[in-house]
Structure formats: C-alpha cells, structure tokens
C-alpha positions in Angstrom: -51.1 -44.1 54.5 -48.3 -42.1 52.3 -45.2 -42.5 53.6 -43.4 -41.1 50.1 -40.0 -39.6 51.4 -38.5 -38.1 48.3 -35.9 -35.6 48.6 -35.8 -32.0 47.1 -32.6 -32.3 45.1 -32.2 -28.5 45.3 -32.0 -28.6 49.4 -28.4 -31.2 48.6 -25.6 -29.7 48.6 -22.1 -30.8 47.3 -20.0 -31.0 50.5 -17.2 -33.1 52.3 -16.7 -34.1 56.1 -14.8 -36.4 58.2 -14.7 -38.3 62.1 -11.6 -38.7 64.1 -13.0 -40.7 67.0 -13.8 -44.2 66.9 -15.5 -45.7 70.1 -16.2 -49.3 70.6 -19.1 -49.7 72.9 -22.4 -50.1 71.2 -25.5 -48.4 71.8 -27.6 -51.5 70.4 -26.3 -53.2 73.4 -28.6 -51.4 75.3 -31.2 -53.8 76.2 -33.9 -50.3 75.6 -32.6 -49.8 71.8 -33.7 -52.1 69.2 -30.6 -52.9 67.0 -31.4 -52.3 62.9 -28.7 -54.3 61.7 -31.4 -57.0 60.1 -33.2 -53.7 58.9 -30.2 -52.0 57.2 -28.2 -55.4 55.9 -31.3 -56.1 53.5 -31.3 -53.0 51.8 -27.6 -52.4 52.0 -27.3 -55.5 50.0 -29.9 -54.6 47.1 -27.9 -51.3 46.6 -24.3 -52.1 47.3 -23.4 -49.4 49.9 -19.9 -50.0 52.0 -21.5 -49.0 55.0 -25.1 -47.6 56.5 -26.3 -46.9 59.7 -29.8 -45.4 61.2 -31.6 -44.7 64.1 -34.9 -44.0 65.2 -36.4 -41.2 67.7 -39.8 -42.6 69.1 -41.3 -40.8 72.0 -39.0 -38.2 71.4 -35.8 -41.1 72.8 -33.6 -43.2 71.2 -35.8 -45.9 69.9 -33.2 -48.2 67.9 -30.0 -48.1 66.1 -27.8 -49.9 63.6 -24.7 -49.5 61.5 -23.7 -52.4 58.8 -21.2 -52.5 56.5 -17.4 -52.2 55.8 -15.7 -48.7 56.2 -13.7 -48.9 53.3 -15.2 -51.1 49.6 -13.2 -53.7 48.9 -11.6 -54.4 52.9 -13.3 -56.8 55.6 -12.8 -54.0 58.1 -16.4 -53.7 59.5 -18.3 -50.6 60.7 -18.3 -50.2 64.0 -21.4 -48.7 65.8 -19.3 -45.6 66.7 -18.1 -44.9 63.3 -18.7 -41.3 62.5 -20.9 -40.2 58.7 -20.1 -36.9 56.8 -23.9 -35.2 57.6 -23.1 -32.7 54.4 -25.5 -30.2 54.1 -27.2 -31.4 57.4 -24.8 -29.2 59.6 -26.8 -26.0 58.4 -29.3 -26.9 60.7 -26.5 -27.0 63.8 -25.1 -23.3 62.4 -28.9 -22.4 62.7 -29.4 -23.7 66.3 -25.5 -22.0 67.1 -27.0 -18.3 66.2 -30.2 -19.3 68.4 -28.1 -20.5 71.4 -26.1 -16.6 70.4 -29.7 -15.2 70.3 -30.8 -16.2 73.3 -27.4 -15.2 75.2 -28.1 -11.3 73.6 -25.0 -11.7 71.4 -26.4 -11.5 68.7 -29.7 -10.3 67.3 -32.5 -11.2 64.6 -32.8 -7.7 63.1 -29.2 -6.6 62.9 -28.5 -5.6 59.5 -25.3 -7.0 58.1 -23.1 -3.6 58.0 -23.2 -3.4 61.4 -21.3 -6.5 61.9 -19.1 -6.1 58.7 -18.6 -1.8 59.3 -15.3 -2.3 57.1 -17.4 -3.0 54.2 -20.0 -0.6 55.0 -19.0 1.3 51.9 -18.1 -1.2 50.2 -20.8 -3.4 50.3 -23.2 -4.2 47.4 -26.8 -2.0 48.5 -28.6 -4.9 48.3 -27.4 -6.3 50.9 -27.7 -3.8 53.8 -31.3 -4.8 55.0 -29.7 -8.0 55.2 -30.1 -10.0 58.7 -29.2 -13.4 59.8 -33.4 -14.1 59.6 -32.3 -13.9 55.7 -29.2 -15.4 56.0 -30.7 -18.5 57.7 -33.7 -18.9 55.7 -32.1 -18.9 52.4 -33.7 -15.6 51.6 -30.7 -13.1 51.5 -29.7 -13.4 47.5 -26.4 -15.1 48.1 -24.9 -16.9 45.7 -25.1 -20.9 46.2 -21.5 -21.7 46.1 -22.7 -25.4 45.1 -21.7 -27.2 42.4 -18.8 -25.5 42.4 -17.8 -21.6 44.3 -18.8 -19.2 42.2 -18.8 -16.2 42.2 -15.2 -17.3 43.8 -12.4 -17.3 40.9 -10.0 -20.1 40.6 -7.2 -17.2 41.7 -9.3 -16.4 44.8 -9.9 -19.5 45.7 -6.3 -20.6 45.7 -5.8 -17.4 47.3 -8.3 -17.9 50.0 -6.9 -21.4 50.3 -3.3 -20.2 51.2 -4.9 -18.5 54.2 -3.6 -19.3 58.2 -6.8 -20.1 59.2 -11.0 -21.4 58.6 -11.6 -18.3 60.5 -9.3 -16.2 57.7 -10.7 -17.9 54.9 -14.2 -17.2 55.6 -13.6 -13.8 56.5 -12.2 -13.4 52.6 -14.8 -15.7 51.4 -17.1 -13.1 53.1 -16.1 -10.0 52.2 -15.8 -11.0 48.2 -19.6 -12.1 48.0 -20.5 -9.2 49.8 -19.4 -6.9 47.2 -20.8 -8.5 43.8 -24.5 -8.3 43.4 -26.7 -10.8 44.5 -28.3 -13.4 42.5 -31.3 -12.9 44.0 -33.4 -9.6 45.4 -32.7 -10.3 49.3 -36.4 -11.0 50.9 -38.0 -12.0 47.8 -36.9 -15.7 46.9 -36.0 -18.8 48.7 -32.5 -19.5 47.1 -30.3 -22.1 48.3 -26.8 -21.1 49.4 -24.0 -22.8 51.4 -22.3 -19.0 51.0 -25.5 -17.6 53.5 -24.8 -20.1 56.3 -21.1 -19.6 56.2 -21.4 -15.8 56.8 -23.8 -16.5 59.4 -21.0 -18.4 60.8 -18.6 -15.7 59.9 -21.1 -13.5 62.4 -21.1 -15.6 65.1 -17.0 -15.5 64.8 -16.9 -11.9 65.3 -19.4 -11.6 67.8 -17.8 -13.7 70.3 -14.2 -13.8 69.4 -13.9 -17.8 68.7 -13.9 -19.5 65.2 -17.0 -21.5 64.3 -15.2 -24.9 65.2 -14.5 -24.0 68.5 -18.1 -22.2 69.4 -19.8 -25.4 68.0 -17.6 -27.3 70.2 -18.1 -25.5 73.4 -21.9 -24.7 72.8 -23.6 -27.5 71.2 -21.2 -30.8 71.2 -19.8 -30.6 74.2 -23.0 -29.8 76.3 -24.9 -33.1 74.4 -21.8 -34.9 74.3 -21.8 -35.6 70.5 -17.8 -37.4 71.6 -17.6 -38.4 67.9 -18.1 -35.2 66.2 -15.7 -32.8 64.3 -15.4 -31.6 61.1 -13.6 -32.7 57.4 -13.3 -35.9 55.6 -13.9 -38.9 57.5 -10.5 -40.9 58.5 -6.8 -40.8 58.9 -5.2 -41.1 55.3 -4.1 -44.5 54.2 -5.4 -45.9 57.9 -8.9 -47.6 57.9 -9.6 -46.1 61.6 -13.3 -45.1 60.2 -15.7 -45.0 57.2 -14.2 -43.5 53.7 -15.8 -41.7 51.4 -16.6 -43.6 47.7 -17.0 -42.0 44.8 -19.1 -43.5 42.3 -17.1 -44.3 38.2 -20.0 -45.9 36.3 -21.0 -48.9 38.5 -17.8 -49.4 40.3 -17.7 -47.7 43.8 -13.9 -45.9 44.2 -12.9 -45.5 47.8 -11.5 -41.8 48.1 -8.3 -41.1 50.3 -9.0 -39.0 53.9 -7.0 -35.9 53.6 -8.0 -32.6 52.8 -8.0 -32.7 49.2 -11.0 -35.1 50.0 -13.2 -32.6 51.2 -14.7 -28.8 50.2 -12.4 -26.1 51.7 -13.0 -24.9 55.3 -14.9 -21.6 54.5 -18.0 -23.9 53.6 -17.9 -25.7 57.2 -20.8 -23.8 58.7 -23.0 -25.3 55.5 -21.6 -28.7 55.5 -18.8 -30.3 56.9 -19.8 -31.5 60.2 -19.6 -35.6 60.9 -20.5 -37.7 63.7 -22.1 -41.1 65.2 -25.6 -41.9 63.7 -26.0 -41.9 67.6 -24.5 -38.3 67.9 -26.5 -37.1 65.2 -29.4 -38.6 67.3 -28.8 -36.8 70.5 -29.2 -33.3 68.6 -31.8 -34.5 66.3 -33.7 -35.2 69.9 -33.0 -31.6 70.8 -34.5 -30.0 67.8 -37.4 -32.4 67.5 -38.8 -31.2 71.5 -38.0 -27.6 70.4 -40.2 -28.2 67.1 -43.3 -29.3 69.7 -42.8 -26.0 71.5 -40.9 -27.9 74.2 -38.7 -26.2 76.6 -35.4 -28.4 76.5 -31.7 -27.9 75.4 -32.4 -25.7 72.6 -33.8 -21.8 73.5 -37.0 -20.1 73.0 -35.4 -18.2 70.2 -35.2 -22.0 68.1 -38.7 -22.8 69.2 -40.5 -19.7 67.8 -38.6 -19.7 64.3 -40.0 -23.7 64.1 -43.4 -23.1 64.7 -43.6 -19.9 62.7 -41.1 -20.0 59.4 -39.8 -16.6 58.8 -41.0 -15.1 54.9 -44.2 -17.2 55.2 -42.0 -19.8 54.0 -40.7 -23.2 53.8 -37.5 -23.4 54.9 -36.3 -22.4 58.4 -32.6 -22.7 60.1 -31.5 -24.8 58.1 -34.6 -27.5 57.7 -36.9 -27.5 55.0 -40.4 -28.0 56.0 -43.4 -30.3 54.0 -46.4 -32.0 54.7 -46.6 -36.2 55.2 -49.9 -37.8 56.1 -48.0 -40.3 58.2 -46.3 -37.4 60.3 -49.7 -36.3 61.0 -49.1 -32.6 59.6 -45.8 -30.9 58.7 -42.4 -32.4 58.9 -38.9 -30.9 59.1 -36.5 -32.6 56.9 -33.2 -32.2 55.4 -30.5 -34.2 53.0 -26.7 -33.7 52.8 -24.1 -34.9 50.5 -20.6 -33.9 49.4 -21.0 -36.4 46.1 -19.2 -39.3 48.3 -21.6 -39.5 51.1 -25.1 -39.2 51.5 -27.5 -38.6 54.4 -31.5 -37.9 55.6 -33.1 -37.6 58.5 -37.0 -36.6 58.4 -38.4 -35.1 62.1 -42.4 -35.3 62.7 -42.9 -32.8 65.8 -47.0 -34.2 66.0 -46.0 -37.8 66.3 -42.7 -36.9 68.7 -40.9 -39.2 66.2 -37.8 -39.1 63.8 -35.7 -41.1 61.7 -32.2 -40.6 60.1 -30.1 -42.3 57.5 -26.4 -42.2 56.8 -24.3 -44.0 53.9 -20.6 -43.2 53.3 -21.3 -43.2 49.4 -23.9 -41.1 47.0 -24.9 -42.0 43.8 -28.2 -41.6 41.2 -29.7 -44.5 43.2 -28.8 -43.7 47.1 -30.8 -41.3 47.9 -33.8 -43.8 47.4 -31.8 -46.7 49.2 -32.4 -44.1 52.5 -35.7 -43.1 51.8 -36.5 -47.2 51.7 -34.9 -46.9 55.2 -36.8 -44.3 56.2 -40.3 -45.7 55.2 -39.4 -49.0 56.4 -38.7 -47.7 60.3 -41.7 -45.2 59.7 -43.9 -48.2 59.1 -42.2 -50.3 61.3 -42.2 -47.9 64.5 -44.6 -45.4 64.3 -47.7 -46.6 61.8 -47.7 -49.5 63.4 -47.7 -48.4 67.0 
C-alpha cells in the first residue's frame, strides 16, 4: 500500500505565528486517546527537533495525541500538551472556511466581482482584475502576486510605510489597494498561482463586509464556537519568557532559538495566509470540522464549504485553502496542506473516504523536517488506519 506523503514545496509558504495560552490538562489523559509520545520521541530523536506533537482523527474523532520535546533548544523546559504550534500556511484553509461561514450568512457572495467591494479603486484598479471573485481569490486562480519569499510587488518604502500603520486591519487595506493596481502575474482564471497576497484580500473582504477585522471575525466565528482556547495569532511566546514553544531557525547544523516578539514573525497584512497558531488538539477540533464537510456531512461547517470540497472550483486542484491529490491508502483523493514561516513547520493530510486524518507540528523547519513529519504521518497512517 503507498503511503508516500511528500509535500508540494510550492503549496509552503514563508510565514510566522505565535500562542499566548498555555493550559496544563492533558488530552492524552483521556482514557479514549491514545497518547503518541512513544510515537513522536523516536523520530524526534533521529532528527533533532526541540519539540513535536501530533494527533490522529479516526472515525472522524480524536483518536490519539502527543507532544514531546523542549519548547526552547538548549533549556529542560518541556512541552506541555497545551503548547500552541505556528500552523503557517495552514490558516488559509480557516480564511477559506471564514468566507463560507460569510457565504452561508448572505454576507458575502461567490460571484461578486472585486470592484464592488473595493468601489474606491474601481477606476483605479488594474482591468484584469475586475472579473475577479473570492472563487479566484480562494483557489489561487486570481493572478496575485505570491508575496512569498519575500513581499513583492511591496517596496522596501511601502512596506515600512504600511508597517507604521494603526492597525492589521489598516495595513491590509494598503497592502490591498497597492496590488490591486500593478498588473497581475498571472491572467486571473487561467493558472493555479500560489499567493499569500489572494487570501489576505479575501480577508480584507470579509473586514469590510461585516465591519470587524479578521482577528476578531475568526475569533467570534470559528474559535470561539469550537473552542480552539489556545489559538491566536503571531509568533509563539512572551519575549525572553519560556511560557511556550519558540521558533528555531536553522545556521548550518546548529538549531538557533529565535526571540518571540514581533520582529519574529511576517507583518500582520499576511495573517489571513499564515499566522494563526494553536494546540495540536485545537488544530484537531477544526481539522474534524472540515474532514465531515469533505464527506458531504452536515456539521459545523455550511453547505457553502461542502460543495466547494466535493467539486474544486477551475476543474482544479486546490480549493479553500487545501490542495487536493490522490493516495491509495486514503482510498481516493486527499486534502492536504503544509505551513512554514522558515522556523516552524507543519502537515496535516485529511482522507474524507476513510473518515480519517493526521497532523504534524514541529517548532523548527529545515531541508530535512519536512520528511521527519511525513515519517509521522505514514507511521500513524499505518499504525491506525491500514491496520484497522
């Protein structure tokens, strides 16, 4: 049975987050979850992360768990099962489900082209992108630039510029209004081209649609009602405190712990694509909300999730923020998505068919990490679901 889990490099991103709230209870000590920590030790050993953790979805529940590790390289301070992982590039998928949740309300719609929710820049705004929806925006299909490695087309003015702004809210605004107005790198429709820029101003929608900033909406609409306690957004930590998991960047073979603060993470414009952390545990909760609406199941997320999952907008393979393949052991497609911000590094792989999912997190990154979670991955796959 295959059960090869490489990751697409190009769905990655380069992005930074940070947890505030460290609980102590455990959910391994639930007598129903199977604690990982024999699981994770062996493999966090062979490739040196501080910390991992992982949990597993069978039956579409919480299956098992497990965090090992030290938060910070170098101290004995020990993960905690409540410590919260930068999910990078993985909080696309949360903007996506956001504008579904909007969707579903009528506060927003599929087909609305873009100048009707930016009219100041009606005139202003490059041609090609005035057939552009949030179906586009959300599917990587709408020619924006990446804003990756790097934030081009952003100068190094505007982006101290932007920087200087009150607000998240401000700054994306800015953020929004420049892109808007250059060309696009792509023709919108035509090409699936990656861009953290694309989810941002889908954010930037949902803003001026209901009068909130994006924080605050995915707060109220999609933490609070699952009770993901542990998530927020930036880096990870209080500066100089060891209260949860920092970030390490990698210098040859040494791993360097990075500082929490804001000059440890990408600016607040890019925080609908990427800057989102949490519990492995938290994660789980929404991962179990998008896995039931991937098998056409009514649950937490709407109707309007549900029918974008089962039929990929463009004929194509990515879809609100997951990127969509085939795996024998999954028994048909899988959605699956990666994040990192070049200190952290996480994957979670969902397989609708066999109501199962598994998910990684490791508060490094690194040529090498990406295959120490894929190990993870194939060993709870085999462990949990092949061998059921």
């Amino acid at each position: 049975m295959n059960t090869h889990l490489s990751v697409s490099r190009s769905w990655l991103t380069v992005l930074f987050l940070v947890p505030v709230c460290i609980c102590t209870t455990s959910p391994a000590a639930d007598p129903r979850v199977v604690d990982l920590a024999a699981d994770l030790t062996a493999v966090r050993n062979e490739y040196a992360f501080p910390a991992v953790a992982a949990a597993v979805i069978v039956d579409g529940k919480l299956h098992a768990t497990g965090v090992v590790g030290v938060r910070k390289q170098g101290s004995d301070i020990a993960a905690e099962p409540n410590d919260p992982f930068h999910l990078g590039s993985c909080t696309k998928a949360m903007t996506g489900s956001l504008i579904c949740l909007l969707v579903q309300q009528g506060k927003l719609k599929w087909d609305t082209p873009l100048p009707e929710y930016f009219p100041e820049l009606k005139d202003k705004m490059h041609p090609d992108y005035r057939a552009v929806t949030l179906v586009h925006l959300l599917s990587h299909r709408a020619g924006i630039p990446p804003m990756t490695n790097g934030f081009a087309p952003l100068t190094a003015e505007q982006l101290k510029d932007i920087g200087a702004m009150p607000s998240p809210s401000a700054q994306r605004k800015a953020m929004t209004e420049i892109v808007l107005c250059q060309p696009p790198v792509g023709k919108p429709g035509e090409k699936e081209l990656y861009s953290n820029a694309g989810f941002s101003i889908a954010g930037v929608i949902a803003e001026r649609v209901m009068g909130e900033d994006y924080e605050t909406l995915l707060r109220r609409l999609l933490f609070e009602p699952l009770k993901m306690t542990t998530a927020g957004f930036g880096a990870m930590g209080t500066s100089y405190r060891i209260y949860a998991p920092w970030q390490h960047r990698r210098m040859g073979t040494v791993l360097v712990p990075v500082n929490p603060g804001p000059s440890s993470d990408n600016p607040p414009f890019i925080t609908p694509a990427g800057r989102v952390h949490c519990s492995i545990t938290d994660w789980a909760k929404y991962v179990q909300c998008v896995l039931t609406a991937a098998r056409g199941e009514e649950g937490f997320l709407p109707q309007a999730e549900i029918q974008q999952l089962k039929e990929p907008p463009f004929d194509g393979k990515y879809v609100l923020g997951w990127g969509t393949t085939e795996r024998d052991w999954a028994g048909g497609k899988v959605f699956q998505h990666a994040g990192s911000n070049g200190m952290n590094y996480c994957v979670v792989w969902i397989a609708p068919q066999r109501n199962f999912a598994v998910l990684a997190a490791t508060n490094c990154a690194g040529d090498k990490v990406p295959e120490g979670l894929d190990r993870i991955c194939s060993a709870m796959i085999k462990k949990f679901l092949t061998q059921k």
